[in-house]
Structures are given as structure tokens and as C-alpha cells.
N, C-alpha and C positions, 0 to 999 in steps of 0.2 A: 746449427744456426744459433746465433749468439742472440740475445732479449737483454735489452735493458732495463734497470730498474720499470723506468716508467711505463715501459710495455708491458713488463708484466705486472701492474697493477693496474693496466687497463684491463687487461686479460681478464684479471680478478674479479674486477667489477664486473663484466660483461658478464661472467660465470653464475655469479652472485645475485646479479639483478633477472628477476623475472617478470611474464606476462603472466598476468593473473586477471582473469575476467570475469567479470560480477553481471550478473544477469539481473535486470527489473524489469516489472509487472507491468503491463499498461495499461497505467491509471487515468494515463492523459495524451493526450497528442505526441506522436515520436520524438517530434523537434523539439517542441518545449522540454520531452524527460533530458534528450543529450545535453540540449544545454546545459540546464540546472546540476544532471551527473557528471558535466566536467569539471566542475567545480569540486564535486566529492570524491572523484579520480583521483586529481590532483592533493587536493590534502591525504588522501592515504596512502598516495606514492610517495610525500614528501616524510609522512612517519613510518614507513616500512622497506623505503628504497626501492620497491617492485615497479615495474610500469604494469600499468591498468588499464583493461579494455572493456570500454560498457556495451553491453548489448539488452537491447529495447527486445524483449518476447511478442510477439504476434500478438500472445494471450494469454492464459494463465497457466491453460494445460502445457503449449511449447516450453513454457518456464519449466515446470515440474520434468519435464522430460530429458532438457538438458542436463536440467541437476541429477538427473537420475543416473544419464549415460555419460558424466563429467565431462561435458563439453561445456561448462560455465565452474568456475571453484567456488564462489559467491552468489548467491541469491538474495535478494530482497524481496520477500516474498508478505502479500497479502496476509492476511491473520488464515483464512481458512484454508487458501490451498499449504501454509504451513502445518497446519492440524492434519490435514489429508495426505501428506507427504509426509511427514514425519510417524503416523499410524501405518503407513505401507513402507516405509524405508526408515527407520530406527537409528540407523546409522548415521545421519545428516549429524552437524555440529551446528548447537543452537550459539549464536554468538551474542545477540545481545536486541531489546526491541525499542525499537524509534519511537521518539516522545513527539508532542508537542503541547504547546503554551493554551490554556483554554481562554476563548475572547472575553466571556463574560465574567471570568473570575482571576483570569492572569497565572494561574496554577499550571505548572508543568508536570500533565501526566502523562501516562503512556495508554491511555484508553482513549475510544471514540464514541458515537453512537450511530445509531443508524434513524433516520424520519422517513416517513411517509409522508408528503409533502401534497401540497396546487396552489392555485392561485387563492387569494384572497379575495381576486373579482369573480370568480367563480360561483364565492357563496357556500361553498362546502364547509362545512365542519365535524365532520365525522366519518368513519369509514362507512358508515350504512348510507350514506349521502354518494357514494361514490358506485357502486352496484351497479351493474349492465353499462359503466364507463369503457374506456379504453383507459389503462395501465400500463408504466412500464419500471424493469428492474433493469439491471444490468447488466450482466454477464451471470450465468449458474454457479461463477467459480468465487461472485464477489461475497468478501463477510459481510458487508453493509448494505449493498446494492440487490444484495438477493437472500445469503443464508439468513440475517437476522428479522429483516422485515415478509420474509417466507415465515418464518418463527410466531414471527408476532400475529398475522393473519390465524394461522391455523389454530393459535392461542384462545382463539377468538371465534373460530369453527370457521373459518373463512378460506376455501380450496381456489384460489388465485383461478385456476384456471376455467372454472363453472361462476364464479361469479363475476369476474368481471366480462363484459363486449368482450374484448382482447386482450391478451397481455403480450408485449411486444419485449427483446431484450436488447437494449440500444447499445450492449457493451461497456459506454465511459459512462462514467457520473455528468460531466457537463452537458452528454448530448441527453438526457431526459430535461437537465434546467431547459435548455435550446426549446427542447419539443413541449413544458410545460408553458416556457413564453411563448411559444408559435400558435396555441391551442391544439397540437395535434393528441395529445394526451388529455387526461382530467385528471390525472394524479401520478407520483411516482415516487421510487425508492431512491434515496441518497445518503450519501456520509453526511455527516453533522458539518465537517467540513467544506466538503461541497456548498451547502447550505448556505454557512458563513461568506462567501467567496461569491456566492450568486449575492445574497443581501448587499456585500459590499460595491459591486459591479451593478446592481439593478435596481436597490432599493429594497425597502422592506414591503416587498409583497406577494410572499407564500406565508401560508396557512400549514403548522403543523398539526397531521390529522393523528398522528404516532411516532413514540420517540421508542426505544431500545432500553434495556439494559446497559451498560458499559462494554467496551466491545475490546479487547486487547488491541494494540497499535499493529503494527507490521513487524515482522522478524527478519533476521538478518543470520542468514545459518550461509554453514560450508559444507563442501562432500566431506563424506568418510576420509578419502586419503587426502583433503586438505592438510598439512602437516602440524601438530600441535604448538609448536614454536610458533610458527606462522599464524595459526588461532587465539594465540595470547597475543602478538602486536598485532592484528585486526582490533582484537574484544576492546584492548586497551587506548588505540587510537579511537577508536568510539566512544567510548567514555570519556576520555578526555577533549573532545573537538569543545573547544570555544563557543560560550553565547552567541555569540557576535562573529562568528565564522562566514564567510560570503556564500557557501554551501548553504546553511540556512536560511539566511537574505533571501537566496534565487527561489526556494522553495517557497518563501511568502508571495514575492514579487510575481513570477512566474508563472507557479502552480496554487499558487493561494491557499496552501499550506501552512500554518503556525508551526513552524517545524522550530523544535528548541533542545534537540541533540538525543541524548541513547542512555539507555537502559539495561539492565540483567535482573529478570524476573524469575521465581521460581515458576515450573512447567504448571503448577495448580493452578495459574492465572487466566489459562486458558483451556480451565473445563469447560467454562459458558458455552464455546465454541464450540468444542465435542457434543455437548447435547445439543447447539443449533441443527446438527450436522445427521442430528436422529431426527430430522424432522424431514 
């Protein structure tokens, strides 16, 4: 069978180009992450030539799972299911951790924090104010929604689950804002972002009852056999994506993230995490 040039440099291409599928955490509603991740698709199929398939996890544990049994090559993974995944499978490839812009100071770091939050019309001010309330955190596997303000209680001699009525765990950060506007709660855990994102959409009317330490951002690792070629133009396209890239935009827009592009941290950045993680 005779190929012509241009055939087979379709060939080639075809050969050359692969699917490569990045797996994310759910921080937020399914629809909102696809949207926003086809935007990031797309820029790092256009610096690496690969097509790219997002897949939204159930949760945080299904995330870790896939990466485990490589049915995803990419993860974007939370701060602590990173720490807990990377302490039981050593072989993951850290590739580089997601920034964003701070509101109150304009600084693009790669950390967060975590609040304990209610209302302002509530009247609360302090966590002894909140005692035989209903609580809620977010998912067991969240760093902000659960392992750091877990942290911060216990710091405090405070065992979540004898003192408060109830502590419920609503999964996303926006459904505790939901249930602290509804009154079904009297208090709860969220990202600093979250936060921001609620203030902006409702006004400024939560009460921070506790703030965090600094909390490392999100990581962006690969499996073991992701191939190292292929992990320097990942690392590199992360680094260099644009301020002003429409990936970021959707991240504001959207999910009311300040998101202001990537990072490569040394692993000591995310001891905090490991001792939350003792608690």
C-alpha cells in the first residue's frame, strides 16, 4: 500500500498526540468545575499537543483511587488528600502548587487559610458562644473544611464532636455558607476563599470566630509512570500560563477563586499539613 507524504504525517500526528486525563477534587458543583476545566484543558493541550480529558471525582477519596490505579495521569489534588497520598504512594510526581492573588493585600501566594465562621446577626463571638450549637465542616478529606479547623478546636481542648448539638458534614464549602444563611447551622468551617466569594455575593455578614495558620494551596502531581518528558512540559506550561489567561478569569467568575497561575514549592512547605493530619 503506497502513503503519501501527507498521510503519513497525519499518521504521525495521530501517533504522537495523546489522551491524557487530569482528574479534580470537588470543591464545587460538577458543572461549574467542567466549565472552568475546559478552559485549562485547552491551554495545556495547546502547550503540549496532547488532548485532554477532565474528570470531576465523586470525592476526594475516588480521586486518590484513580491515581492510585492510573486511571487518571493528572491530579489536582486538595492540600491534604496530597499529603495522605503522597505518605502512602511516594511515587506520585509533584508537579507544581496553584497560587492565588490575596483580596486584601493583592500578593500572589500559594497559601490559604481556613475560618470558622456565622453570622454577625447571630451575635456570636467566640467559639465558647457556640457550644451545644449545630456545626458543620465539610468533607473528612477537606485541608480547610475539616483537617485545619479539626486542628484548631482540639488546640483549644474542643472534641467537635461532644461539644457541639451536632456536627454535620455538608461536603462543598458553599453548601455550609447556604446553611449558615438559611439558619440551619450556628457556625461552620470554610476556606478564606470561600469566605471572600460569600462576602462578595451577600455582603459582609459573617463573624470570624477563628482563622488558621497558612494552609499550602492545591498540588498538581502525576502517577509514577507519567513519563518525565511529559512532566517537564506539564511543570513548564504551569508556570508559564499567563496572568490574564481565561482559565483564571473562569476560576474568579465562576468559582470565585482568585486564582493567579502556579507554583514549585520545596515539600517542607507542607509540614503544617502533616502535623494537621496528627490530629
Amino acid at each position: 500500500m503506497l502513503f503519501t507524504a501527507a498521510c503519513i504525517l497525519g499518521l504521525q500526528s495521530l501517533i504522537q498526540a495523546e489522551t491524557v486525563k487530569i482528574g479534580v477534587f470537588p470543591s464545587n458543583e460538577p458543572a461549574k468545575l467542567y466549565q472552568v476545566m475546559e478552559y485549562f484543558g485547552d491551554y495545556l493541550s495547546e502547550k503540549t499537543g496532547d488532548d485532554i480529558s477532565v474528570i470531576v471525582s465523586h470525592d476526594y477519596t475516588e480521586l486518590g483511587l484513580r491515581l492510585r490505579e492510573g486511571s487518571i495521569d493528572i491530579a489536582w489534588l486538595n492540600t491534604l488528600t496530597y499529603v495522605r497520598l503522597k505518605s502512602v504512594i511516594p511515587e506520585i510526581r509533584y508537579l507544581a502548587t496553584y497560587m492565588e492573588r490575596n483580596e486584601r493585600t493583592g500578593e500572589i501566594i500559594p497559601y490559604y487559610r481556613s475560618n470558622i465562621v456565622c453570622l454577625k446577626s447571630s451575635g456570636f463571638s467566640s467559639l465558647e458562644d457556640i457550644r451545644d450549637r449545630l456545626f458543620a465542616f465539610t468533607d473528612p478529606s477537606s485541608t480547610s473544611g475539616y483537617a485545619y479547623p479539626n486542628m484548631m478546636l482540639k488546640q483549644r481542648g474542643i472534641d467537635p464532636e461532644s461539644y457541639f448539638r451536632k456536627v454535620f458534614y455538608l461536603r462543598q464549602h458553599d453548601r455550609v455558607v447556604e446553611a449558615l444563611r438559611h439558619g440551619s447551622i450556628a457556625a461552620g468551617a470554610i476556606s478564606d476563599g470561600t469566605l471572600s466569594a460569600a462576602i462578595r455575593r451577600y455582603g459582609d455578614i459573617f463573624t470570624i470566630l477563628a482563622e488558621s495558620d497558612p494552609i499550602p494551596l492545591d498540588a498538581i502531581v502525576s502517577t509514577e509512570a507519567f513519563p518525565s518528558g511529559k512532566i517537564k512540559a506539564y511543570r513548564d506550561a504551569l508556570l508559564s500560563m499567563p496572568g490574564d489567561h481565561p482559565f483564571l478569569h473562569a476560576m474568579k467568575e465562576t468559582l470565585g477563586w482568585n486564582a493567579a497561575g502556579f507554583a514549585v514549592l520545596d515539600d517542607a512547605f507542607y509540614d503544617s499539613v502533616r502535623e494537621a493530619l496528627k490530629q
